[in-house]
C-alpha positions in Angstrom: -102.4 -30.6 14.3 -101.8 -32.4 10.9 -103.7 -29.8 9.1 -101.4 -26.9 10.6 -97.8 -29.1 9.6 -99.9 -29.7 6.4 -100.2 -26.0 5.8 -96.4 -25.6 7.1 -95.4 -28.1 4.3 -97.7 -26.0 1.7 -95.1 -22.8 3.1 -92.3 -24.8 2.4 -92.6 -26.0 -0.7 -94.4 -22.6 -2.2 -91.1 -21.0 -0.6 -88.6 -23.6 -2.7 -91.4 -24.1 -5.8 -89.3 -22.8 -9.0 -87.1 -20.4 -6.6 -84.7 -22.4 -4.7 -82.9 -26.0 -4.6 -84.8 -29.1 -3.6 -81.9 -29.6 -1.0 -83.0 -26.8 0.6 -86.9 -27.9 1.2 -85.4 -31.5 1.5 -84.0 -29.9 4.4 -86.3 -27.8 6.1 -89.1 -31.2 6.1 -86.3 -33.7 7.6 -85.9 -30.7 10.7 -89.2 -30.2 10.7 -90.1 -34.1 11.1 -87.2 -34.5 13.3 -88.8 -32.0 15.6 -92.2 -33.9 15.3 -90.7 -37.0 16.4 -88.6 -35.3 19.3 -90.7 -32.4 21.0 -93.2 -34.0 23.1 -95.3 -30.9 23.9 -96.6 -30.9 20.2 -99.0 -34.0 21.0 -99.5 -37.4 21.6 -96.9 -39.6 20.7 -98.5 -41.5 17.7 -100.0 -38.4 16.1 -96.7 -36.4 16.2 -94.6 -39.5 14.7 -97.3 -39.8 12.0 -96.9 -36.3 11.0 -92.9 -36.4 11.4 -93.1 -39.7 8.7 -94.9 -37.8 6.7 -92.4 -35.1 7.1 -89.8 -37.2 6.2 -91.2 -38.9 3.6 -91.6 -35.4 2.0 -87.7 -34.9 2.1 -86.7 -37.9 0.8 -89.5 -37.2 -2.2 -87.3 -33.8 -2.3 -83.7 -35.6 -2.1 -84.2 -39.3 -2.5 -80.6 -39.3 -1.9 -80.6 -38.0 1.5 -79.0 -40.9 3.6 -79.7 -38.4 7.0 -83.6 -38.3 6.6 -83.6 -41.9 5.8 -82.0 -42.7 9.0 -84.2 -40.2 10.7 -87.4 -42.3 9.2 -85.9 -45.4 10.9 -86.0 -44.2 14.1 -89.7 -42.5 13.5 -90.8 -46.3 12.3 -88.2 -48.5 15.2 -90.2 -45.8 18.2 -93.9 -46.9 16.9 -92.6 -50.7 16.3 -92.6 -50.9 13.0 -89.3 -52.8 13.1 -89.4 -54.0 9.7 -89.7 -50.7 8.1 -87.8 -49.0 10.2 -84.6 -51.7 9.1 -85.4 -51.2 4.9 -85.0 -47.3 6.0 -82.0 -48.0 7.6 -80.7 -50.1 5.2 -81.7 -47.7 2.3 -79.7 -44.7 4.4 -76.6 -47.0 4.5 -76.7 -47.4 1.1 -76.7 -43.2 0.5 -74.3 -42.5 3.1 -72.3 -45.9 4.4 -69.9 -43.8 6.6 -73.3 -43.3 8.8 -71.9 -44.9 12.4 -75.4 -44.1 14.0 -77.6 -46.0 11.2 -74.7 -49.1 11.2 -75.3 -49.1 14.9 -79.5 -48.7 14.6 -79.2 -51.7 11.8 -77.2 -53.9 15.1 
């Protein structure tokens, strides 16, 4: 399964490569990692939320000002435990978009 969203994430970016805005590929990997994260009949839990980090670590390489996949990345890392990271995501979203009610309430 990680090879096929690695080949998915190859489309994408040859798509936006030189031809289109990083928004837009910032976009298509934070739905695409979303959908990883939230769509249980792709896999096992821990293999789909590894891919949809990955994912969403992609978009915020695209647009490291995207407060929406940072909060998404939070709730990859807070549903595998990884409290700590999940929070410095969080935190790191608040500071892109602070009007964010569903990361303020993730942070507590």
């Amino acid at each position: 399964m990680l090879c096929r969203v690695c080949e998915v994430l190859c489309e994408i970016e040859l798509k936006y490569f030189n031809t289109g805005p990083a928004v837009s590929f910032n976009v298509e990997c934070c739905s695409a990692g979303w959908m990883y994260h939230c769509v249980e009949s792709l896999g096992e839990k821990n293999q789909r939320e590894s891919v949809a980090i990955h994912c969403l670590q992609k978009s915020i390489e695209a647009d490291p000002k995207s407060g929406q996949s940072l909060y998404l990345l939070g709730r990859c890392y807070a549903s595998i435990g990884k409290v700590h990271d999940a929070f410095i995501a969080y935190r790191n979203s608040v500071e892109k978009s602070e009007g964010n009610a569903d990361t303020w309430c993730s942070i507590g």
